[in-house]
C-alpha positions in Angstrom: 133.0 113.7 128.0 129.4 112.4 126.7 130.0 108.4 126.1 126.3 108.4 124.9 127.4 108.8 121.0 129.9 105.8 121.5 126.8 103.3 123.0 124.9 104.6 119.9 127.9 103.6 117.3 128.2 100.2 119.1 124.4 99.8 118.6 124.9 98.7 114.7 125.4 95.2 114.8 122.1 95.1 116.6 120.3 96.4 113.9 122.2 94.9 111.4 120.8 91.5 113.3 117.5 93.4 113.3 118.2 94.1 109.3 118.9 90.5 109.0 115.6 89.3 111.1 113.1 91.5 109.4 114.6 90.4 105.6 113.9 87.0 106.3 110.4 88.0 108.0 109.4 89.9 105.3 111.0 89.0 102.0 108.7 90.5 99.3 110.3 94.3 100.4 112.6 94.5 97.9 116.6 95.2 98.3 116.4 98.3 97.7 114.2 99.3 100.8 116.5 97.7 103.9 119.2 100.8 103.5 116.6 102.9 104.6 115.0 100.2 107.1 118.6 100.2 108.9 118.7 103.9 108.6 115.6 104.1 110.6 116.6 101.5 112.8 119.4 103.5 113.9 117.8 106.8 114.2 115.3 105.1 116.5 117.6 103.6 118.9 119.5 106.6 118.9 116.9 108.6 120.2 115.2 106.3 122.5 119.4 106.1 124.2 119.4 110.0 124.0 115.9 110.1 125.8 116.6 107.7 128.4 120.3 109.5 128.5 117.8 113.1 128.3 120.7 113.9 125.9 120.4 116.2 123.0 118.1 114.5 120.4 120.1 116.4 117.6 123.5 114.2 118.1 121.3 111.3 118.2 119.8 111.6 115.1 123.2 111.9 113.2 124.5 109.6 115.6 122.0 107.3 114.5 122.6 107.6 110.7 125.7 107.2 111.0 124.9 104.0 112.8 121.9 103.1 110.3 124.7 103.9 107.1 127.4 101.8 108.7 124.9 98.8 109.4 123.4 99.3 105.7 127.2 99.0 104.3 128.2 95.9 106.9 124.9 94.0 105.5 125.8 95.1 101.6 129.2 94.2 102.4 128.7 91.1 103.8 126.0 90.1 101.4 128.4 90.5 98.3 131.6 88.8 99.9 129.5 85.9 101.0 127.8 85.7 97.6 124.0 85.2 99.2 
């Protein structure tokens, strides 16, 4: 069994830490842009794991959404229970 996709689903509290680092650096993007920031976050650690891994770059991409979607929800999620 390939464990690759599991490292790449464990990678989304990293870029939801990214998320959170780049919204304070750069404020003025609006809310509406960081789903799509996180999305591409996650696609591009994907890969770069699935190159280093020489995986197949197909899983890693919809690894990587997946990753980039859940990160997206964890910040939303977060952001409304908190109240910030």
């Amino acid at each position: 069994m390939d464990y690759t996709q599991f490292i790449g689903l464990a990678g989304f509290p990293v870029i939801t830490a990214l998320l959170e680092m780049a919204k304070r650096t750069v404020p003025e993007l609006g809310d509406r842009w960081w789903p799509l920031v996180a999305l591409g976050l996650g696609v591009a650690l994907n890969v770069a794991i699935a190159y280093q891994q020489q995986t197949d770059m197909m899983l890693a991409v919809l690894v990587g959404i997946v990753t980039g979607l859940a990160s997206s929800g964890l910040y939303s999620q977060t952001k409304t229970t908190i109240g910030g």
